[in-house]
Structure formats: structure tokens, C-alpha cells
C-alpha positions in Angstrom: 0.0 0.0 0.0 1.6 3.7 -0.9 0.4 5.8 1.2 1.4 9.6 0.4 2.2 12.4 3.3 0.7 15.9 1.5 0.1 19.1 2.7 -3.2 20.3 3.4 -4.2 22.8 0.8 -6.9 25.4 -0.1 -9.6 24.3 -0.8 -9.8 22.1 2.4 -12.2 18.8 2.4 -13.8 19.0 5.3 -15.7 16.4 5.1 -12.7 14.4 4.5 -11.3 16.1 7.4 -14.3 15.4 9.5 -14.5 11.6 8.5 -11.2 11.0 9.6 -11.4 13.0 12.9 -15.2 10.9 13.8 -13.8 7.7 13.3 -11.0 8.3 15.5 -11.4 10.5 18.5 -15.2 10.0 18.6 -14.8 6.1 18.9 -12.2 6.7 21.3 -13.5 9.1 23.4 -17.5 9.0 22.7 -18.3 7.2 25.8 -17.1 9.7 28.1 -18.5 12.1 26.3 -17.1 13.4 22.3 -17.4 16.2 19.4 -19.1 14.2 16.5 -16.6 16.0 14.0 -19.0 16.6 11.2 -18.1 18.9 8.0 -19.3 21.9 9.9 -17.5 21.4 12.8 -14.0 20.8 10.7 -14.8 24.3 8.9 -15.1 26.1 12.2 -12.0 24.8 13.6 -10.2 25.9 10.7 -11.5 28.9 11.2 -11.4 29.7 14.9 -8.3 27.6 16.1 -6.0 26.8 12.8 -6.6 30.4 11.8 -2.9 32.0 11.3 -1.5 30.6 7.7 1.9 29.9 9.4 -0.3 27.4 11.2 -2.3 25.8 8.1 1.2 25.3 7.1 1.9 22.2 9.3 -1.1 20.8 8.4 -0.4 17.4 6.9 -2.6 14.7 5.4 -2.1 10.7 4.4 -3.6 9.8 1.4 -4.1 6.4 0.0 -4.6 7.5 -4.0 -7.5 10.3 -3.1 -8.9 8.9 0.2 -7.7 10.7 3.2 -6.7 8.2 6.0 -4.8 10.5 8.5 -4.2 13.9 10.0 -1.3 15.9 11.6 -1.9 19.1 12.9 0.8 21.6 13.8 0.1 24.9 15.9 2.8 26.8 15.4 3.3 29.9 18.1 6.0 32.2 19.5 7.4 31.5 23.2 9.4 33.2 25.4 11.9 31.4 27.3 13.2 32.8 31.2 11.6 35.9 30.2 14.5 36.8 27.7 15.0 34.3 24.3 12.2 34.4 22.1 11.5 30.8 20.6 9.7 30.0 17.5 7.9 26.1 17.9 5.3 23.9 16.6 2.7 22.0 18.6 1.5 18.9 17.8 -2.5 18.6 17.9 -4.7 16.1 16.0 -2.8 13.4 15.2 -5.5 10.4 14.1 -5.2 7.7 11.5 -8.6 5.4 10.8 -8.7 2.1 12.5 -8.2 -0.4 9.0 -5.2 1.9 8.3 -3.5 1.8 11.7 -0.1 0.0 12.4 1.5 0.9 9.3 3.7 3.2 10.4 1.4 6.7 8.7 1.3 8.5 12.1 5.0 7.9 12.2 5.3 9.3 8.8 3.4 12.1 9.2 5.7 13.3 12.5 8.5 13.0 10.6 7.2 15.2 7.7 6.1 17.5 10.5 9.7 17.7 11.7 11.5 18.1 8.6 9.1 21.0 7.9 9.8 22.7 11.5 13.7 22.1 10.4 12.9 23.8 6.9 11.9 26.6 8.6 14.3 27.0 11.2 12.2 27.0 14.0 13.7 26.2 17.4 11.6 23.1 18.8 8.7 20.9 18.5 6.0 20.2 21.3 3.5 18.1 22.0 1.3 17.0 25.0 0.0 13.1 24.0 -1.9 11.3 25.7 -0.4 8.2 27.8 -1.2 5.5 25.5 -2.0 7.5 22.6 1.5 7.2 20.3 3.4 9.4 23.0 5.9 6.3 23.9 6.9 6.0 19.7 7.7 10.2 20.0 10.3 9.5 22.9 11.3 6.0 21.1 11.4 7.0 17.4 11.9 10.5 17.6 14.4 11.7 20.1 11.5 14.0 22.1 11.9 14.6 26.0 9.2 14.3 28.8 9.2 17.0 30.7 6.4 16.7 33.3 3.2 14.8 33.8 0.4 17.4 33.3 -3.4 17.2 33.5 -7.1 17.9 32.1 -8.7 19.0 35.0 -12.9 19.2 35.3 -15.5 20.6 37.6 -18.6 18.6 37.8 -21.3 21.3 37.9 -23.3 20.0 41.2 -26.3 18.2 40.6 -26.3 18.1 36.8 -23.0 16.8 36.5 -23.9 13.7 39.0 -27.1 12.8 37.1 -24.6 12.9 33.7 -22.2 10.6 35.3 -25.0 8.1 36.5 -27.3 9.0 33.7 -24.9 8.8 30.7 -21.7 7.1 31.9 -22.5 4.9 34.4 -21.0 5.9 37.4 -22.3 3.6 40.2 -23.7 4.9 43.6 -20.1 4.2 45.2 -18.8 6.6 42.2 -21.5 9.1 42.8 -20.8 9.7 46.3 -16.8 10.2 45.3 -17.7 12.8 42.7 -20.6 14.7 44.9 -17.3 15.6 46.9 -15.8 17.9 43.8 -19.2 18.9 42.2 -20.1 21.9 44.6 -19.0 25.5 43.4 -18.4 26.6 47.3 -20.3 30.1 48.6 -17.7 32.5 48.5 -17.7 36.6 48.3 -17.7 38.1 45.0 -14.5 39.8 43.9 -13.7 43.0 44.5 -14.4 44.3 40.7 -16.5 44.0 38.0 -16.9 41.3 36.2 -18.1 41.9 32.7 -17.5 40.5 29.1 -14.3 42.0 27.6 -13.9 44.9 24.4 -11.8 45.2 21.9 -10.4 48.3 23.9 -9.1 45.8 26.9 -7.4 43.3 24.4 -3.9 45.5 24.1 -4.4 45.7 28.7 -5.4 41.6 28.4 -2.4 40.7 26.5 0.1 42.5 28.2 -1.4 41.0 31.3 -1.2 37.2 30.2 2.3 38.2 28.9 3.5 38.9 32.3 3.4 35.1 32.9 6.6 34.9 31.0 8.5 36.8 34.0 6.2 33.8 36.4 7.2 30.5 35.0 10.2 29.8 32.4 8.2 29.0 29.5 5.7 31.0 28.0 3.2 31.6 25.2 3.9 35.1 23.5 0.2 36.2 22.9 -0.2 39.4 20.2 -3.5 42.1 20.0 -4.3 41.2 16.3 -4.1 37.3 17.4 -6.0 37.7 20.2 -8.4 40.0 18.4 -9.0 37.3 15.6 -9.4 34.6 17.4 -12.2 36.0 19.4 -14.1 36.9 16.2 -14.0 33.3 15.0 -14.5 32.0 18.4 -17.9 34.7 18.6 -19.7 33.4 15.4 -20.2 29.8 17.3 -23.8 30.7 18.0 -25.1 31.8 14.8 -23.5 28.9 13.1 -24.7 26.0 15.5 -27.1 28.2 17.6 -28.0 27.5 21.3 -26.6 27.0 23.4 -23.0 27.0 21.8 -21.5 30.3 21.9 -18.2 32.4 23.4 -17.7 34.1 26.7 -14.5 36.3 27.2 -14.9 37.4 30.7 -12.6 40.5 32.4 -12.6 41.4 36.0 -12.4 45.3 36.3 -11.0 46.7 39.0 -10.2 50.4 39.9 -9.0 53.3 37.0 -10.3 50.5 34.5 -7.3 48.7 35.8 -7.9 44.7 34.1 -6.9 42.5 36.6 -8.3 39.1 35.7 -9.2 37.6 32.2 -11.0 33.9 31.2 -12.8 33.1 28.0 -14.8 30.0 27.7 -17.0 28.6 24.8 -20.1 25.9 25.0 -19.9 23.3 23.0 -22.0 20.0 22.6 -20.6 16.9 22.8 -22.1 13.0 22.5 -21.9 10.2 24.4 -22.4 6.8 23.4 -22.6 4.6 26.4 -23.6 1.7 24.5 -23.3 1.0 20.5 -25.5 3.4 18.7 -27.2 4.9 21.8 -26.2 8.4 21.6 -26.9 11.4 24.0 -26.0 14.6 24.4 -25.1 17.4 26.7 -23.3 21.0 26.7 -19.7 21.7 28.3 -18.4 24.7 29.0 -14.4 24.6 27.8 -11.9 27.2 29.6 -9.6 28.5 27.3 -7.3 31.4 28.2 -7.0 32.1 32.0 -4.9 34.6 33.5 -4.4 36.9 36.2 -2.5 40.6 37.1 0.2 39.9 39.4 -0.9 41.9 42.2 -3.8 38.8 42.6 -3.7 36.6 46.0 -5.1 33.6 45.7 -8.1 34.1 47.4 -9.2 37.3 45.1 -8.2 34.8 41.8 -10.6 31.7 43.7 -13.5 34.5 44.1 -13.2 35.4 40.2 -13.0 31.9 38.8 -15.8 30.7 41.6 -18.3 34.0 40.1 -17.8 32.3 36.8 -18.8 28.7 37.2 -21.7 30.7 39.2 -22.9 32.2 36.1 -22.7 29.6 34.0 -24.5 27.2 36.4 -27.2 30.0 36.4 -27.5 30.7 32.9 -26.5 27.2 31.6 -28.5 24.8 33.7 -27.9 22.1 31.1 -23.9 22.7 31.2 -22.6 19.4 33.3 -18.9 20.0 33.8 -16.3 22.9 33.2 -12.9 21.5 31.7 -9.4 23.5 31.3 -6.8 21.9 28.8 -4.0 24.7 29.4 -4.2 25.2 33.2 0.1 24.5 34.4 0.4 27.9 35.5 -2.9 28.8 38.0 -3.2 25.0 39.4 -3.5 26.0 42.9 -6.5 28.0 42.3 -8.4 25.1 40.4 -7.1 22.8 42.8 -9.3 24.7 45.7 -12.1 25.4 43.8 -12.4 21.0 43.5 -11.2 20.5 39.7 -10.2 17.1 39.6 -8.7 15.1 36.5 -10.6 13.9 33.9 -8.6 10.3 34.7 -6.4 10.2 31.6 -2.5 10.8 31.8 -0.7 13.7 29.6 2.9 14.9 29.2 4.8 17.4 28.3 7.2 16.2 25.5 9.5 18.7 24.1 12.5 18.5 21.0 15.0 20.9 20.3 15.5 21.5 16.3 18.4 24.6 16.9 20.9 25.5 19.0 18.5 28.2 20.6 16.0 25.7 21.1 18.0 23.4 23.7 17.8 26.6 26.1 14.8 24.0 27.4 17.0 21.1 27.8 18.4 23.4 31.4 15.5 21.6 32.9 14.9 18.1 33.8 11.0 19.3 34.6 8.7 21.7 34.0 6.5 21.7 37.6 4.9 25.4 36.2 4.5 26.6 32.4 2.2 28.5 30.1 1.4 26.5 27.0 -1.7 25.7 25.2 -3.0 22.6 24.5 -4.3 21.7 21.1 -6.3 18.8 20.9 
């Protein structure tokens, strides 16, 4: 069998894209609870989160003749490393070959045309954050990548709802239930000192510098920009008209005083399916935590207060919404740590590989404990 590694060009498939993508991480993941990956779905992630073209760049295909049987997608961003060397990477995010093609070494082609690309283009390293079990071993095996640190997917059962889901649609038994009613209370707290409201275009250049300042906080850093962060949220705020309610976009600010922005989160509802048992399908909205950040005058309890108002409002608005989830949350863990997110019981990593001679600046640790990277799914 030849099986061909191509870029992804204009104009995209997408319903190649979303064939590939729902027989893969919907059969994995559909009984806890998955995106069904249809054609609309693939559109709008091009769109929203494989928006910059030096992204759709690292966007690979297999082919067998004109049948698309696997997908690599690189992220590629800016970093900034102890606060002084700026780093230019890829990240590694969907990464899926279909069951009746699998164990014929595509994946491993695939991350090897990703690499030779990143080397092509002189960037400094290549990142990704697998999934224990999911092709992360052949990275470290086959490929010469690091681990770095265990990290997590951390959840908050939303109280009741989030119980009867876990009985309800997963299965939990009454032992289980009693464990979980432990983390699914959002605990009475006082509001933060502040106003909380959604965030303008006028408090993106005030929000960026803010989530910036991380890079002075932990050694590695995301680099975000104003016209990034301005483009993403348009993408990200067309989710309702395109898939209607409840999906949509939040991007939340805490004001304090002299307009001073001292805390930012964004969020989005999505729907996903569960299929406890073969071809019995449910579904229920989630409410995913994107970028969290706060200024650094912040104690803990005043960050608690703010994330604690927001899992308030969405419980209020949102009934329906059964758990909150955060992908990207190394570098504010002890406040989602209080507030009762636990982990959604898979294992992730940190796996790293230097491509220049900037780019072992990472290798000076052995760990990262604290970091501020996202995670591309």
C-alpha cells in the first residue's frame, strides 16, 4: 500500500477532514463524552483555532490515492523562554489515523514530515502534549523528544447536573457518585472585589500584556499578540449563529479600579455526544476554559473569588452545562485545585524537541513543575 504524506491545501475537504477526525477520536472518546466531528465542525476549527496561515502550514494529510486516511496538525506559536529568548515552535494537535489503516507506520510518517518542515523553517523546537497510550511512547522512542512533566485535564462537575450525567450517561455507580458529589459543589464565596463583565476590543492591548506577564512567572511562555488575540475571538464569537444554542463564546474580564484589568478567562459551549452503549447516543453541553490569566498583584483568594463567580454564572445561565474542563491550566493549578477541579482520569505529558541550538535553552531543565502552554487537541 503507498500511502502519500501531503500538505493540506486550499480548498480544504472537510468532510474528509471530519471523516477522519469521527472515526477516530469519537470512537475513542465518545463514551465519556465526544465532538461528533461533522463537516461543519472541521470548517469552524479551521477557522477559529487553525486560523494563522503559518499554522495551516503544518497541516499534513495521508492519502491512499484520493482517500484521506490521517491527519497531523501543527500549531505553530511564539514563546518566550526565562523571560529573555524568544523561541519560534510547533505543537503537535490532532494526530488520528482510521482504525483499517493503523499499524503501518502513517502516524509515524506524518511526524517525521512535521519535523522536517519545522527544520525547513528553522524554527527552534517541536512540542507536544499526548496522551499516555496515545502514540506518545513512539515520539520518545522513534523521535528523540523529551518528557518534561506529567500534566493534567482538570474538570468541575457542575453539582447536581453533573452527578445525574455521570449516573445517567456514563455509568457511574452509587459508590462513584458519592466520590464525585465531593468535587461537584461551586463553594459560597464573596464576589471579587471588581466587575466582572465581558471583555472589548479596547481591553485586548491591557489583556495581553497582562497574560504576557506570565513569562516573567514560570520559564516558558506563550507570546500572545493584539491582532491574534483580536482574531481569534471573532472566529471563536460566530459559534452561536452557526450552531445556535446554546453553543457560543464568553471572554470574561474582571475590572478593578481606574479600568485597571486585573483578571481575564474566555470560555466557549460546545456540545458533545456520548455513546454509552453502541449506537445509543446522548447529548449534553460543556463549557471549555480557554485562556485564564491573572494581574500579578492577585492573591489567591481574590483569583478563587473570580473563577468561583464564573462557574456561578454559568450554572445560572446554563443549567444544562454538566462540567467545566481546562486543557492549558500549568500555571494557575493551585486555584483550580481549591475550587475542586479534579482530573478527567487520563494521563498527559509534556514532550518537548530541540531542532536549533537556541532551542536546547529547554533542555536546562529536567521538569517543568509550572508553564504556560496551550494545549491543542
Amino acid at each position: 500500500m503507498d500511502i502519500e504524506i501531503q500538505k493540506l491545501v486550499e480548498p480544504y475537504n472537510f468532510a474528509q477532514i471530519a471523516e477522519v477526525l469521527r472515526k477516530t477520536y469519537f470512537q475513542e472518546y465518545g463514551q465519556a463524552g465526544a465532538l461528533q466531528w461533522n463537516e461543519e465542525y472541521a470548517k469552524f476549527y479551521f477557522d477559529a483555532i487553525v486560523l494563522k496561515e503559518d499554522s495551516r502550514d503544518f497541516i499534513f494529510g495521508a492519502y491512499d490515492g484520493k482517500k484521506l486516511v490521517g491527519t497531523l496538525f501543527g500549531h505553530r506559536d511564539a514563546v518566550m523562554f526565562e523571560n529573555n529568548l524568544k523561541l519560534e515552535m510547533v505543537n503537535l494537535g490532532l494526530t488520528a489515523v482510521v482504525p483499517e489503516y493503523k499499524r503501518q507506520g502513517i502516524a509515524k510518517k506524518l511526524v517525521a514530515r512535521v519535523i522536517e518542515h519545522a527544520k525547513e523553517e528553522n524554527l527552534d523546537f517541536i512540542m507536544a502534549f499526548p496522551e499516555k497510550g496515545r502514540y506518545g511512547d513512539k515520539l520518545l522512542e522513534q523521535f528523540d523528544f523529551r518528557n518534561f512533566g506529567k500534566t493534567q485535564h482538570l474538570i468541575k462537575l457542575m453539582e447536581d447536573r453533573g452527578l445525574e450525567v455521570l449516573h445517567d450517561y456514563m455509568g457511574y455507580n452509587i459508590v462513584l457518585l458519592k466520590i464525585a458529589s465531593l468535587y461537584s459543589h461551586i463553594p459560597e464565596m464573596e464576589e471579587p472585589e471588581g466587575i466582572i463583565r465581558y471583555g472589548i476590543n479596547e481591553d485586548i492591548d491591557k489583556v495581553c500584556e497582562m497574560i504576557n506577564s506570565y513569562a516573567s512567572r514560570v520559564p516558558l511562555a506563550i507570546i500572545y499578540t493584539h491582532d491574534g488575540y483580536e482574531i481569534s475571538n471573532i472566529q471563536f464569537g460566530h459559534m452561536n449563529e452557526r450552531f445556535g444554542d446554546p453553543w457560543g463564546f464568553h471572554w470574561l474580564v474582571l475590572e478593578g479600579q481606574n479600568s485597571e484589568i486585573l483578571a481575564t478567562l474566555s470560555y466557549r459551549i460546545e456540545i458533545v455526544t456520548f455513546e454509552p452503549q453502541p449506537g445509543d447516543y446522548k447529548s449534553g453541553p460543556v463549557a471549555l476554559f480557554t485562556t485564564l490569566a491573572f494581574h500579578e498583584q492577585m492573591d489567591l483568594d481574590q483569583k478563587m473569588r473570580f473563577v468561583k463567580a464564573i462557574l456561578r454564572k454559568i450554572r445560572t445561565e446554563l443549567p444544562e452545562v454538566y462540567v467545566c474542563q481546562i486543557t492549558s491550566p500549568q500555571h494557575e493549578t493551585e486555584v483550580l485545585d481549591k475550587l475542586k477541579f479534579v482530573d478527567d482520569r487520563c494521563t498527559y505529558y509534556l514532550y518537548m524537541k530541540p531542532l536549533t541550538a537556541n532551542g536546547a535553552a529547554i533542555n536546562k531543565y529536567k521538569k517543568y513543575k509550572v508553564f504556560f502552554l496551550q494545549y491543542y487537541r
